[in-house]
C-alpha positions in Angstrom: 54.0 -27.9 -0.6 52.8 -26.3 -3.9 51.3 -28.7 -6.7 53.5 -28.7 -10.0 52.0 -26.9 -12.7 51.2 -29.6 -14.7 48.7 -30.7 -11.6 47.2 -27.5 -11.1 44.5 -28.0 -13.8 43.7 -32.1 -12.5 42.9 -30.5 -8.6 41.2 -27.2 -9.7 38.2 -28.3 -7.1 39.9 -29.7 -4.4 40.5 -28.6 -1.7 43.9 -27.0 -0.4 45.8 -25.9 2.2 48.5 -24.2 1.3 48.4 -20.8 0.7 45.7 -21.3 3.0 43.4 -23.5 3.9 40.5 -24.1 1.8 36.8 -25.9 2.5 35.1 -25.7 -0.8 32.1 -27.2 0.8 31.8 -24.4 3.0 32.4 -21.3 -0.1 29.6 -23.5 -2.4 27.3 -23.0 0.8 28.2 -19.3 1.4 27.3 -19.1 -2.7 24.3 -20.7 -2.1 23.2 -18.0 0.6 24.4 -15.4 -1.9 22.7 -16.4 -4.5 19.1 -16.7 -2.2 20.0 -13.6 -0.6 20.0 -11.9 -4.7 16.7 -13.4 -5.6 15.4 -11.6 -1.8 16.5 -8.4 -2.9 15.4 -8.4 -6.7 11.9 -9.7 -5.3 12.1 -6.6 -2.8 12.9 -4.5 -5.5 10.2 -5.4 -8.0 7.7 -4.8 -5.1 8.8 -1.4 -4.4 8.8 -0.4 -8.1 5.2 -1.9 -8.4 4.4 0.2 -5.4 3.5 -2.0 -3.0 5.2 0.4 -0.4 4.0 3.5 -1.8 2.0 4.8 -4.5 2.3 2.6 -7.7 0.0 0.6 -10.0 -0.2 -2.4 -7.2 -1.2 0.5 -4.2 -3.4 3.1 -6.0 -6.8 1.5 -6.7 -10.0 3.1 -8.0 -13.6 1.8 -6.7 -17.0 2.7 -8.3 -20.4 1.9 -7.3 -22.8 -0.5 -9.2 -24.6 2.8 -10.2 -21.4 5.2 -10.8 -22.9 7.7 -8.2 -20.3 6.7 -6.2 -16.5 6.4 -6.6 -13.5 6.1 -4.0 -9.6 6.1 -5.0 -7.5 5.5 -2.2 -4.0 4.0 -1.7 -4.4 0.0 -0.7 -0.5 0.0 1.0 0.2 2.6 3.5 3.2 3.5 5.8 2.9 4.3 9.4 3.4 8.1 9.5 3.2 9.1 6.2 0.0 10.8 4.9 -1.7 9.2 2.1 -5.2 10.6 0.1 -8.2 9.7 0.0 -10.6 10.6 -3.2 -14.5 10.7 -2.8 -16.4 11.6 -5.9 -20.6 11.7 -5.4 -23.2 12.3 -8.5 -26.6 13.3 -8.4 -29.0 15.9 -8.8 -27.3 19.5 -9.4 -27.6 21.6 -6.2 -28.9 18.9 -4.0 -27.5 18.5 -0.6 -26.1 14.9 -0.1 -24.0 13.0 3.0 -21.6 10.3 2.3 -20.7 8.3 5.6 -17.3 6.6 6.4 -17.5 4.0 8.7 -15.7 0.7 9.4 -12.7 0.9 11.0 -11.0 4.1 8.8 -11.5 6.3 11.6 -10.4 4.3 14.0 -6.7 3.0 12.2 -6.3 6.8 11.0 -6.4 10.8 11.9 -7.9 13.0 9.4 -5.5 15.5 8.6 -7.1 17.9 5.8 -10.5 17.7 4.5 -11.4 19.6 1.0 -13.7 21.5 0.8 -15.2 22.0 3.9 -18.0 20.1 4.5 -21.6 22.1 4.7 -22.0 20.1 7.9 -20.4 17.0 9.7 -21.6 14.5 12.7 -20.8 11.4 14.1 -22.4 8.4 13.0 -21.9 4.9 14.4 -18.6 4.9 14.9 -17.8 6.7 12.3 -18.5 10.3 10.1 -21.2 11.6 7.9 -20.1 14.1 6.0 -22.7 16.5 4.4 -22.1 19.0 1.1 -24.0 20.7 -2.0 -23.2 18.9 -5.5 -22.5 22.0 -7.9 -24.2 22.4 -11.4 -23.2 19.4 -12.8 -24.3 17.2 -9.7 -20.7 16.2 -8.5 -19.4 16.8 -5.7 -15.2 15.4 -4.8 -13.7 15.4 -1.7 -10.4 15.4 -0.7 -9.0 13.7 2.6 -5.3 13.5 3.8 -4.9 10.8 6.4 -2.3 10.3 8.3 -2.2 6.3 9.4 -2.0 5.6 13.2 -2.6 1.7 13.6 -0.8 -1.0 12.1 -2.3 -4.1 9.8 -5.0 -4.8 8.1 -8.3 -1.6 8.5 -11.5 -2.4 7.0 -13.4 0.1 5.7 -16.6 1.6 4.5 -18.2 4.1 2.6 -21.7 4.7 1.9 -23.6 7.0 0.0 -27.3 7.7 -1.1 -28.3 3.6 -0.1 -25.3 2.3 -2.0 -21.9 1.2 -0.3 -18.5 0.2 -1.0 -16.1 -2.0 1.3 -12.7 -1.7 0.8 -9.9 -2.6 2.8 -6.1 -1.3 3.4 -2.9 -2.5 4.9 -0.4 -0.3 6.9 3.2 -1.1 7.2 5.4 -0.1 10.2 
C-alpha cells in the first residue's frame, strides 16, 4: 500500500516495496563501486595526459653525461608495436671519427627500424652494436634511431661513448 503524503518525507530512506522493491543497502554499495570505479578512471586519465603511455613530460626524458660529450633522449614508457625514437648526440673534436656502443639489453627487447645518418661503419660488440661516424665542424655528431619494441617489461640499457656511459632503463606495455 502507498504511504500517505504526510509520511513520505518521515521514510525517505527506508526501504520499500511497493512500486517495487527496494534494498538501499544494496544501491549505497553499488554507489560505493561507482564512486571507486570514478576515482580509477580519473587516475587513468591523469596518467595518460602526463604521458605515461606515450610521449608526455612523465615518458620523454633527456640524459647527459658528467662531461656533456654525451647525451641520450629517449621515451621511458613504450607500447608494444609502436615505434618510438631514440636521440644520440656525441661532442668532440671536429672531423674526428668516434663509436658510440649500445649494449644492455636494447637490442635484445627491440628491432632497429631506421638509423640516421648512416653510420661510417657498424659491428657487433658484446651483445650489442658499436656504431662508428665523423663529428662535422663543430664536433657533433646526432643520431637518430626508430625502434620498434618486441619484448615486454622492464629493458635495461646502455650506452657508451669515448670511456663515459650512461644506464638507463625503459618499460614496454602490451
Amino acid at each position: 500500500m502507498r504511504p500517505a503524503p504526510e509520511d513520505a518525507a518521515d521514510d525517505a530512506f527506508d526501504q520499500r516495496e511497493y512500486p517495487n522493491p527496494e534494498r538501499l543497502e544494496s544501491q549505497r554499495r553499488a554507489w560505493r563501486f561507482e564512486r571507486a570505479g570514478l576515482w580509477v578512471l580519473l587516475g587513468v586519465i591523469l596518467l595518460a595526459l602526463t604521458g605515461v603511455f606515450a610521449g608526455g613530460p612523465l615518458s620523454s626524458r633527456t640524459l647527459v653525461s658528467d662531461s656533456g660529450r654525451l647525451t641520450l633522449a629517449y621515451e621511458r614508457f613504450e607500447r608494444s608495436g609502436a615505434a618510438s625514437r631514440l636521440r644520440i648526440d656525441l661532442r668532440g673534436a671536429p672531423g674526428t671519427e668516434v663509436g658510440v656502443r649500445l649494449g644492455g639489453g636494447l637490442l635484445q627487447a627491440h628491432s632497429i627500424q631506421s638509423l640516421q645518418p648512416q653510420p661510417l661503419r657498424s659491428h657487433s660488440w658484446r651483445g650489442g652494436l658499436e656504431l662508428e661516424g665523423r663529428l662535422d665542424e663543430d664536433g657533433r655528431l646526432s643520431l637518430f634511431l626508430t625502434l620498434l619494441p618486441n619484448q615486454l617489461g622492464e629493458v635495461a640499457s646502455r650506452l657508451e661513448f669515448a670511456g663515459e656511459s650512461l644506464a638507463f632503463d625503459q618499460f614496454i606495455y602490451p
